[in-house]
N, C-alpha and C positions, 0 to 999 in steps of 0.2 A: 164525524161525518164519514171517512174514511172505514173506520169499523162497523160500521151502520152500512155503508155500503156490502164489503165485504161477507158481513154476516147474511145478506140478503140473498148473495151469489152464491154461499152455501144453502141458503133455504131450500133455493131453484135448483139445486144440486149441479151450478154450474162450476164451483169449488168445492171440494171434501179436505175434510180434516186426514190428512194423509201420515198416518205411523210408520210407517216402512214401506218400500217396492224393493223385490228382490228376483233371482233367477233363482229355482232349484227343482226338485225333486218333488212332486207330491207324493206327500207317506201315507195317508189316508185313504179306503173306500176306494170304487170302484178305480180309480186313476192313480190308484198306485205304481209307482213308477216310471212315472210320464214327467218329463221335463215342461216344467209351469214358470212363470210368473207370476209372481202372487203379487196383491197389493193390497195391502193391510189397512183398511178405514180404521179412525177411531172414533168412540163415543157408543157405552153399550149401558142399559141400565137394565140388564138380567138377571147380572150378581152370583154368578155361579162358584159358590166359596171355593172350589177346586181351580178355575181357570186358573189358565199355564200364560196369559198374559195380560194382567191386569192392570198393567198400563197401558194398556187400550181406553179402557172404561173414560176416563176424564177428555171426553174431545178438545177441551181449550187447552190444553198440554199438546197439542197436535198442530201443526199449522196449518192453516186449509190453502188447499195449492188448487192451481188450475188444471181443469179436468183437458184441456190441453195439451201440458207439461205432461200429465201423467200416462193419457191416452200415447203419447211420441215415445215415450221410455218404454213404456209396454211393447209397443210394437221391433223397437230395436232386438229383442231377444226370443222371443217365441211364439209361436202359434196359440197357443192354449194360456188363457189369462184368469187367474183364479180372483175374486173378489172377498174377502174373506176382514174379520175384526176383532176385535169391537164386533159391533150387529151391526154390520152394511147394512142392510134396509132401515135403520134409524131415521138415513138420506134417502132423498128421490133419487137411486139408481139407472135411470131415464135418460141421461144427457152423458153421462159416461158410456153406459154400453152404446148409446148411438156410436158413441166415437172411435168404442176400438170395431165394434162391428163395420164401419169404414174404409177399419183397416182388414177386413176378412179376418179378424182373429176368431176362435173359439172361444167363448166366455163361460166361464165355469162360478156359482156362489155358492157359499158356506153359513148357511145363514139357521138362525134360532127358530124364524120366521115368528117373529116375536111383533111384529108390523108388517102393513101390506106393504104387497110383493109390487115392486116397480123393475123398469128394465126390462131388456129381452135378454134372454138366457138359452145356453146348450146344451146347459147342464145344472138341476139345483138339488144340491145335497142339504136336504135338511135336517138339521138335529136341534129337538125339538128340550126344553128344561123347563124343569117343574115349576118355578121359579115364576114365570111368563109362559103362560102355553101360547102354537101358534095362531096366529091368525087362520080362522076353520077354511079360504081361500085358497091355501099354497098345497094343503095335503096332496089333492089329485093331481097336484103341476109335478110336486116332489120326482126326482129320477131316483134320488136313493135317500133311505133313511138314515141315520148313524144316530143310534142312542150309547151314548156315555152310559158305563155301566160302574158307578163308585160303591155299592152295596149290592144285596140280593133282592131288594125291595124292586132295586130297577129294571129287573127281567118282567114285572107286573106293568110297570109303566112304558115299559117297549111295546108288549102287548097291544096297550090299549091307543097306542101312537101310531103301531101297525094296522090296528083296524079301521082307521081312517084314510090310507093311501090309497092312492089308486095299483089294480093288479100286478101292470107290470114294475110298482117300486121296488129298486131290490133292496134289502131286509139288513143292517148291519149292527153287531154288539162291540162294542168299541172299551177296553177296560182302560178305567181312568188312571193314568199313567203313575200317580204314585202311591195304587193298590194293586199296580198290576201283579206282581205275582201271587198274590191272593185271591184276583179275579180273574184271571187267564183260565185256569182250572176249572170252574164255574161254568165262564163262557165256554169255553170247551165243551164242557157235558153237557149246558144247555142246548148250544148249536147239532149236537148231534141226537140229541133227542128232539128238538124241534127244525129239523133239518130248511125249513121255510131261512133261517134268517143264514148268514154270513158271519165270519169274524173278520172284524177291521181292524189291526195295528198299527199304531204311529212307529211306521219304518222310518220316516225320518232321523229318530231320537236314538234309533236303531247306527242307524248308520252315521250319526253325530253327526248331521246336517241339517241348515235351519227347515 
């Protein structure tokens, strides 16, 4: 009955299955180098054979905590609260951002948009995989794109991820971290011959930080 309960209060996204909450650095996309907090949902069923943490994916390996607990820990260290997974919108997003928005934080997601968009948001970066495309609702919300670039096939499929955003998205080629130096070069000469997009590096990994 206890887990019956439980599971229900994650339904209602008044508990998430919680991977990690941490303080650092964001390495990625437009807020590069802004001190965040991130808090790591889990439970993702996108499957992207590259992902860099795939023990996210299994939510019951996760304990679902209270968005409570989690909204109070956020708020002790920074302004800016990144949501990120697994695929946060798995959950209704809705009852969390109420709560750090509460707290005047800045709310930032990292999301596949692989499911509808719940929550209020300051900022949503989406990076979209072939895998699950997004739900056709989040494109024009999107503030930035980040397409993962793990071959040259995916300069075709950034294209067509870009022509769905709205204007002011800005444009990002992101190389997947263990072809990067085979695909730095690439994105490089893409980027500057289609001067529209950005390049994104995970400084974090740079800088041997989580």
């Amino acid at each position: 009955m206890v887990k019956d309960n439980v599971m229900d209060l994650v339904e209602k996204g008044l508990m998430l299955p919680l991977m990690e909450e941490f303080y650092t650095i964001q390495g990625e996309g437009y807020h590069k180098g802004t001190a965040a907090y991130f808090i790591r949902v889990g439970g993702c069923d996108v499957g992207c054979h590259w992902c860099d943490v795939k023990e996210s994916w299994n939510a019951d390996t996760h304990p679902p905590t209270a968005i409570e607990s989690i909204v109070e820990n956020a708020a002790k260290y920074s302004d800016t609260i990144v949501i990120t997974g697994g695929e946060p919108l798995t959950w209704d997003m809705g009852p969390l951002t109420e709560g750090l928005k509460s707290k005047n934080l800045q709310i930032h997601i990292e999301t596949s948009g692989a499911y509808p968009l719940t929550g209020t948001w300051d900022w949503i970066c989406l990076s979209p995989k072939k895998n699950k495309l997004p739900e056709e609702d989040i494109y024009q919300q999107a503030h930035e794109l980040k397409v993962i670039v793990y071959n040259k096939h995916d300069f075709i499929f950034a294209e067509e991820q870009a022509a769905k955003v709205g204007k002011h998205c800005i444009l990002y080629l992101q190389p997947e971290w263990s072809v990067r130096d085979k695909m730095i070069p690439m994105i490089v000469d893409y980027v500057m011959k289609h001067p529209k997009w950005k390049v994104s590096l995970q400084t974090h990994k740079y800088l041997n930080i989580p």
